[in-house]
N, C-alpha and C positions, 0 to 999 in steps of 0.2 A: 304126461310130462311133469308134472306138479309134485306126482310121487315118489322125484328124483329126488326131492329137498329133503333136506335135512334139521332137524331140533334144531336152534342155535342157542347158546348160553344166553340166561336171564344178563342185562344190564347190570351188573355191581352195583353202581349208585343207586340206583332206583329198586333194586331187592335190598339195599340199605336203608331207604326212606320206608319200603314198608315192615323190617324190622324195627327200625324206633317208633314207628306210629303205633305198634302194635305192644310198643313196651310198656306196662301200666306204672313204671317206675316214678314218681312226681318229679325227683332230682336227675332228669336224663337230659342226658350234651349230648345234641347234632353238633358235630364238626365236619358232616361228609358233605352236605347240599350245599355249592356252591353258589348262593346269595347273601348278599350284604343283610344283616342285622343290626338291628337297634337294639340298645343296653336291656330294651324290654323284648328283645327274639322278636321282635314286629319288622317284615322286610316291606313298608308302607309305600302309596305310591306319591312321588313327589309333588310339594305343594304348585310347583311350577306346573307340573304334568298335568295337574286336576284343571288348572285355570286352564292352561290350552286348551283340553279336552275339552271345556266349559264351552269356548268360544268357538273352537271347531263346530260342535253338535248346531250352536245358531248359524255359524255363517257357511257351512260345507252343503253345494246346491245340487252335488252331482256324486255317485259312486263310480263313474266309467273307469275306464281302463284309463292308467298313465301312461303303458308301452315298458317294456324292459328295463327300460334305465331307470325308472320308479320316479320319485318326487327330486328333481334336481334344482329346487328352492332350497330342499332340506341339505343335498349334496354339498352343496354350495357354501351354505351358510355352516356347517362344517367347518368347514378350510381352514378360515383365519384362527381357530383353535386350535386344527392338529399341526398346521405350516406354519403359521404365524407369520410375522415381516409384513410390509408393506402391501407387498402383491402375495399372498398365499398358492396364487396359481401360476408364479415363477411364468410369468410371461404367454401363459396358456400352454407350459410344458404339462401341469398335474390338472387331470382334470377326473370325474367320474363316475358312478351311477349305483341306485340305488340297494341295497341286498335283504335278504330273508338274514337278518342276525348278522353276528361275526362269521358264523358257522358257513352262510354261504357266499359272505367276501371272501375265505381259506380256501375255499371250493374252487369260488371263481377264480382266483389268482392261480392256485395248481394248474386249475383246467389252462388258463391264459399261459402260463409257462409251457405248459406241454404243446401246446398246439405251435408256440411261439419254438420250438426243437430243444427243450429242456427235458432230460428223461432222467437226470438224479436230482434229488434236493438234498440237502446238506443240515441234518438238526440237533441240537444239541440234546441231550438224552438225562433224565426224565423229560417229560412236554405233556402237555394238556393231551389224551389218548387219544381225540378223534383228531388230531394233528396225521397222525399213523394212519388211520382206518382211510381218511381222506386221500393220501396218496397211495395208499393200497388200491380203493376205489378207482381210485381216477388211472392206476397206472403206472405211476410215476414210483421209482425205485427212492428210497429211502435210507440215507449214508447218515451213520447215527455217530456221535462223539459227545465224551463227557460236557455237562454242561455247570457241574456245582463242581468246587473244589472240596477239599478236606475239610478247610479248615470255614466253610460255609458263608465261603466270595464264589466268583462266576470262575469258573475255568478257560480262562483267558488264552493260557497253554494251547489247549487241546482245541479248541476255536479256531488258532493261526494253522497249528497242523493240518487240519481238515478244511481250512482255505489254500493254503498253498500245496496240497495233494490233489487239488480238482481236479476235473478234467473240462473239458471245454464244452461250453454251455451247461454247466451249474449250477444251480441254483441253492440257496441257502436261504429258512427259513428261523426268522429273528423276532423273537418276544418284545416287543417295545416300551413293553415297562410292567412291575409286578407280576414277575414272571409263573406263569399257572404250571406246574405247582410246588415250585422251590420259593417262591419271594426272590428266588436271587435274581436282581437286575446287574447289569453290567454300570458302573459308573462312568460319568463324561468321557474321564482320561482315557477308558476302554474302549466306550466308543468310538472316540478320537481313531485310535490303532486297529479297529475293525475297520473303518471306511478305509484308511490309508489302505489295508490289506484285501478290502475288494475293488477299489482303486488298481492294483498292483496287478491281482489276479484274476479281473472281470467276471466274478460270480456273479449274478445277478441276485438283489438279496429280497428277498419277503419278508414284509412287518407283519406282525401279528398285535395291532394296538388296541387292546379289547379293556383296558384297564386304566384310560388316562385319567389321571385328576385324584387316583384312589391312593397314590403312591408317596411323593412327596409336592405332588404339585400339576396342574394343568402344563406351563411350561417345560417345569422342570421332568415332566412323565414325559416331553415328544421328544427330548433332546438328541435323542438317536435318530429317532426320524425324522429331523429337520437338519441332523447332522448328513444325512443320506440325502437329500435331494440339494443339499447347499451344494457337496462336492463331488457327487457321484454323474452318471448321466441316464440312468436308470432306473427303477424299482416298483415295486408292486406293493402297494400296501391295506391291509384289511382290516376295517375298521368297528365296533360294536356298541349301541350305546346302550345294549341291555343293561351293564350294569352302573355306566356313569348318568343313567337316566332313569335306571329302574325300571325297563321296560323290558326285562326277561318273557315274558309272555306273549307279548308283540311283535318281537323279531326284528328289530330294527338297528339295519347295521349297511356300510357301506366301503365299497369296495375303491382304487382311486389308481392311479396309473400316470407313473412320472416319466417318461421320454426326452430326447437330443431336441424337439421342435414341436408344437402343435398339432401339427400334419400328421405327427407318428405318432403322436396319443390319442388320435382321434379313432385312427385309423386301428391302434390296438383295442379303442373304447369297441369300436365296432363289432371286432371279433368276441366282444365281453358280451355285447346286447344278443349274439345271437345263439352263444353258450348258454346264457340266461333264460333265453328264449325255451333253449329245448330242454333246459331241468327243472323250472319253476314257471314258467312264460312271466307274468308279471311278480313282482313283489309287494307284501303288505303295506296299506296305506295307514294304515292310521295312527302309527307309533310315529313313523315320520313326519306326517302332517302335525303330530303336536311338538315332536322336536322344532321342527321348523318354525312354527308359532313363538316358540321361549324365545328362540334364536335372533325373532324379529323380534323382538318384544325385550327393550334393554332391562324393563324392572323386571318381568322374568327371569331373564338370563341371570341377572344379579342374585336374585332368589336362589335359579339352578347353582350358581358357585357358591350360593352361600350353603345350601342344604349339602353339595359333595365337598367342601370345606369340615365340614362339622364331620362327617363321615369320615374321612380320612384320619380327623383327629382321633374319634374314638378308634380308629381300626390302630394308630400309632400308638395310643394308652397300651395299649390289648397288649401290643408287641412289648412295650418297654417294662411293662408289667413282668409279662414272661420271663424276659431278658433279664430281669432283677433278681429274678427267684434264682436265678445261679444255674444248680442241676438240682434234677428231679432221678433220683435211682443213676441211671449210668448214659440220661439224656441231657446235654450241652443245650441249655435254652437260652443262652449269652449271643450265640449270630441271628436269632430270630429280631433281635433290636436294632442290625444296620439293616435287616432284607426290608422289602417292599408288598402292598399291598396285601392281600384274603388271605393267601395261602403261605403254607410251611410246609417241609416232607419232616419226619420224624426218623430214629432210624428206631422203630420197631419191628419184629419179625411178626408173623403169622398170627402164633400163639400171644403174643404177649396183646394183638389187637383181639383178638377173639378174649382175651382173659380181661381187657379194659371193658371192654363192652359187656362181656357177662357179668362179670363182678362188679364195675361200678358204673354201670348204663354209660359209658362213654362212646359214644357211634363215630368213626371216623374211617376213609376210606380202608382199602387192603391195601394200599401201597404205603399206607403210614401218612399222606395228606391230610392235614387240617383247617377248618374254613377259621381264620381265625377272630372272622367278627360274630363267630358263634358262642366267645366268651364274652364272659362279662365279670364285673366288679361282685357279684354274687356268686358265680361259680368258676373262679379263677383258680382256686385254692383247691377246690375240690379237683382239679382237673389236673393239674399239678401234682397232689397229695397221690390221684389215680396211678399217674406215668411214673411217680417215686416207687410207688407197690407193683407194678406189673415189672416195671426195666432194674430193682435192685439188685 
């Protein structure tokens, strides 16, 4: 049987990482690994995280099993950050359970939509790739529409088309901030006339909130997603704290499910515990368990926003920097200063990224993606200088 399969193509990114590790160059840019960086290329793990961890290791008496739903201290204590207001769990409408990453809150939500009679999703095009593979995986047909405009704002346009062509039971999956891999966010007022238009047209929408706090703000990164459960009566949202916690290694992410009443979140939580059950059975404990510690812990948490505070600032230097330089050869780096968050797409072809990389050690995806807190105030110019000589 075994001898049916087939070769599959190496991973890009990862035959990326071991092309620059293997480059002996001293002046060589990662822009392709999507991890946050320090001015000193150090992706460290948070002062907050070390102290949890610290206190976890004395006080944690037991490894057993949680059950499916994983650590729902940590769920929990979530909430008032990504919902905010008074009651974050809207009356016991959102409630949720624990996941392997963002990676398998997207999963879980897909999974939960399809079983729930959802067989297209609706996404705006470029998108983080395993967005695709995911619902190829699971099933679920994939209705793609622009998602960047020209002039490198969100395509707001082509969004309302592809809401109001639905067909009944739709589903549409939504970037909730620093969008992977354009930067492009939608702003408030967009937001605003997205909800109106699934309001209108009852798609049911999926967040994809993997990036809060890294953007322009804790608040200001949910505003979509809290503009979604203020006025909508449904949604599914998935959530990741690899990178606002630094815990890419760990996997630590979580998945949440807003409903008409209690009864019918529970009731969807249910069918999520037992999806979970047969892909992963339980999920990792111990990223969570120190999330959840910062979370109880107000000087921690203080710490946690003051360390992704400083982060966001340098990932905004980075951008306004770019944005100053004007253009580089025949690339417009002036819209990279209103986007959001890690990433930018570039418009380079084929050659001219294979000619960055060969000629001046610049590594960045094939699709022209760049991580952008993998510059710095010491190789800004060079990387610049790069993109003026390959795109003139």
């Amino acid at each position: 049987m075994l001898d049916t399969l087939t070769q599959q193509p190496p991973d890009a990114l990862l035959a990326l990482i071991k092309l620059y590790d293997a480059d002996p160059r001293p002046a060589k840019i990662d822009l392709g690994v999507g991890v946050y960086r320090t001015a000193d290329g150090a992706t460290p793990v948070f002062a907050c995280i070390k102290a949890a961890e610290a206190k976890l290791v004395a006080e944690q008496d037991t490894k057993a099993y949680l059950g499916p739903e994983g650590d729902m201290g940590f769920v929990h204590a979530l909430m008032p950050h990504i919902f905010g207001g008074d009651d974050p769990s809207q009356g016991g409408r959102i409630d949720g359970m624990q996941t392997p990453g963002g990676t398998g809150a997207v999963r879980l939500a897909v999974a939960l939509a399809k079983k729930a009679g959802v067989r297209r999703v609706l996404m705006g095009t470029p998108s983080w790739p395993n967005h695709a593979q995911i619902m190829a995986d699971t099933g679920v047909e994939l209705v793609a529409f622009n998602h960047a405009a020209a002039d490198g704002s969100a395509d707001l346009d082509a969004l309302a088309a592809a809401l109001k062509s639905a067909q009944r039971g739709d589903a549409v999956l939504l970037h909730g901030c620093c969008h992977n891999p354009t930067g492009i966010d939608y702003t408030p007022a967009q937001w605003d006339t997205i909800v109106d238009l699934l309001a209108e047209t009852g798609v049911l929408p999926i967040i994809d909130l993997a990036y809060q706090g890294l953007g322009a703000g804790m608040d200001e990164d949910a505003y979509g997603t809290r503009a979604v459960v203020a006025r909508l009566p449904q949604a599914l949202i998935a959530y990741s704290c690899d990178k606002n916690f630094g815990l890419y290694r760990d996997r630590v992410g979580a998945f949440y499910v807003f409903t008409r009443d209690p009864a019918q979140t529970q009731a969807a939580l249910s069918n999520g515990h037992a999806l979970a059950r047969a892909n992963w059975s339980m999920p990792p404990d111990h990223g969570a368990a120190a999330v959840r510690m910062v979370l109880e812990d107000a000087a921690l948490t203080a710490s946690w926003l003051e360390e992704l505070a400083s982060m966001r600032a340098r990932i905004r230097q980075v951008r306004d920097t770019l944005a100053a330089s004007g253009t580089a050869g025949h690339v417009n780096l002036v819209p990279l200063g209103q986007q959001q968050g890690m990433f930018a797409m570039l418009p380079l072809n084929k050659d001219q990224i294979a000619a960055i990389r060969a000629d001046h050690a610049v590594y960045m995806a094939g699709s022209g993606r760049i991580n952008i807190a993998g510059l710095t105030t010491d190789n800004i110019g060079t990387f610049v200088g790069a993109l003026a000589a390959v795109s003139g």
